[in-house]
N, C-alpha and C positions, 0 to 999 in steps of 0.2 A: 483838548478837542473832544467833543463829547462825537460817539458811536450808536448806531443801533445793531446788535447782532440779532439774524432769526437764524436759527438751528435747522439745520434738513431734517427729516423724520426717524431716519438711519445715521445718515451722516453729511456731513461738512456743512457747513452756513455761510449767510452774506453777510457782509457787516457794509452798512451805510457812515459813512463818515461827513460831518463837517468838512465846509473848508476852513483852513485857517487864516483866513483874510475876514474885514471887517465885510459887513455886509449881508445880505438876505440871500439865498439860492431859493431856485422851487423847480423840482423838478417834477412832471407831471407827465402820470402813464395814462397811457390810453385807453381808453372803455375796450378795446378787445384782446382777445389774447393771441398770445404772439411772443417771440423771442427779441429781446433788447439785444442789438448788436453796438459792441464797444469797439476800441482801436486795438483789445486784445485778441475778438473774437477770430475763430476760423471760418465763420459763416460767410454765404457769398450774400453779397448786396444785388437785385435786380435791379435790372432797369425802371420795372415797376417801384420798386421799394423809393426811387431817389423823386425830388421834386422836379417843378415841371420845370421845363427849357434847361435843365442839367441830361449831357451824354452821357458822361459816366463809361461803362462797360457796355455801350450797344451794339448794334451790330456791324459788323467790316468782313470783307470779303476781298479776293483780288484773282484775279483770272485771265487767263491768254488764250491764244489760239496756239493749242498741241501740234497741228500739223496744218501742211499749205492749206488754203480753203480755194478749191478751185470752181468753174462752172459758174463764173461769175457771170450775169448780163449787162451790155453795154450798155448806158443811158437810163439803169434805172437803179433805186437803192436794193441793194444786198444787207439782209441781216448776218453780222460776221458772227458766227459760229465756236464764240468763246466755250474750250470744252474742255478745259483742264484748269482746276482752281490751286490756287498757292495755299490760299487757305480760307475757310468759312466761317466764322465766329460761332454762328446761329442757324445756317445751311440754308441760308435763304435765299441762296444763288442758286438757281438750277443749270446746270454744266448739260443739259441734254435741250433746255430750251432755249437757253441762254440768256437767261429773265432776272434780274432781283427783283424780288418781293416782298421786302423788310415787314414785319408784324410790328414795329414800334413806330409809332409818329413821331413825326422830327424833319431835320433839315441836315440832307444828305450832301457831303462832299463826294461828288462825280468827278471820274478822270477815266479818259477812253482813249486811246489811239488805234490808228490803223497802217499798217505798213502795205503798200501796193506796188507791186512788180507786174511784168508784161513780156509776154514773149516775144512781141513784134513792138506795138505800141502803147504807150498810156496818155489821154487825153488831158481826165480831170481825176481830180480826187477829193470828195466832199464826206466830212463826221457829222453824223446827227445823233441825238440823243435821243432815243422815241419814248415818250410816256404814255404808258398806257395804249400803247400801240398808234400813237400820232407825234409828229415831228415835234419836238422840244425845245431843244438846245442847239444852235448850229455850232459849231467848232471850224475845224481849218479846211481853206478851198484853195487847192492848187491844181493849175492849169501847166503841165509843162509836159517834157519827155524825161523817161527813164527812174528808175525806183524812186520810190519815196513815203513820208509820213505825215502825216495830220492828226491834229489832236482835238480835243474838247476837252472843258472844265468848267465846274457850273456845281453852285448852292442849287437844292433842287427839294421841292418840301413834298413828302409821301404820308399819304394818312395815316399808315400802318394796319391796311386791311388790304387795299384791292390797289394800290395805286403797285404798277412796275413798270419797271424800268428794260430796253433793249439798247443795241449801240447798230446802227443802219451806216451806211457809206453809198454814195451815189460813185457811180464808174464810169468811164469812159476810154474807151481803147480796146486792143485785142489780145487774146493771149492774155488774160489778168487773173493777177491770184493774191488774196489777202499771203502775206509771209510772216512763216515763224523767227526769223533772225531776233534773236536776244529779245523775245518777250514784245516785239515789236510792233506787235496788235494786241493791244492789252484792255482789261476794264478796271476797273476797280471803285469799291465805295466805301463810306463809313459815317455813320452818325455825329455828326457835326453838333447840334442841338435838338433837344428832345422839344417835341411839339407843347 
């Protein structure tokens, strides 16, 4: 198997090897410079580095509501107030707006719940998904009495500049309060396919 070594200037060298199978390879560098990442290296691969509509390593995020979120109003949407994250990838969850706003274009797997209690009564219970600060996504409507949960789930495509995301619930009843029980109003996203 014929080899090419080139020598470092100090020390150690690369050496290019044949395969040894029949046949032509051609491996071909690119006009810029840059580091060749192999299956040995430590290097990290961006998002930017991979081709398009590959996720790869992008962003994910997941978040609840820490404590009760109360002063809810009856009959209209309430933004729930996700203020404790599990974890950030890329910190593009803000925990004080309660906003994702991913910088990589792609198509985001969404999953939101809301858990709603009442000290007296509960009417309805509706999940929206706001983009951009306009209704999105509907998720679950329940008309009944006494605790409960609705959810939302949705492929949802963000440019990766300006598009975010919020999670809204429409109310109805007295005495209402989004509840912390096991993570029971939750948000969560992550990069599905890259734009």
């Amino acid at each position: 198997m014929a080899s090419i070594v080139v020598n470092g200037d100090t020390s150690g060298a690369v050496t290019l090897s044949a395969p040894a199978v029949a046949g032509t390879v051609t491996m071909t560098l690119p006009s810029a410079n840059g580091t060749v990442v192999t299956t040995g290296s430590t290097a990290v691969v961006s998002q930017a580095m991979l081709a398009t509509n590959v996720a790869g390593n992008g962003p994910a995020f997941g978040a609840y509501l820490g404590s009760n979120q109360t002063g809810l109003s009856s009959g209209v949407f309430n933004k729930i107030q996700f203020n404790t994250e599990d974890f950030d990838t890329s910190n593009y969850f803000n925990s004080t707006t309660h906003r994702f706003t991913p910088l990589v274009a792609g198509y985001y797997q969404i999953n939101a719940s809301a858990c709603l209690e009442g000290s007296t009564t509960i009417q309805r219970l509706l999940i929206v998904v706001y983009k951009n600060g306009v209704g999105f996504l509907r998720g679950g409507d329940m008309q009944t009495s006494g605790s409960f949960i609705v959810t939302v789930s949705g492929l949802i495509y963000m440019n990766g500049s300006t598009d975010y995301l919020e999670i809204y619930a429409y109310t109805e009843g007295t005495g209402l309060l989004f509840s912390t029980v096991n993570r029971s109003s939750s948000f969560s996203a992550f990069l599905a396919r890259g734009a």
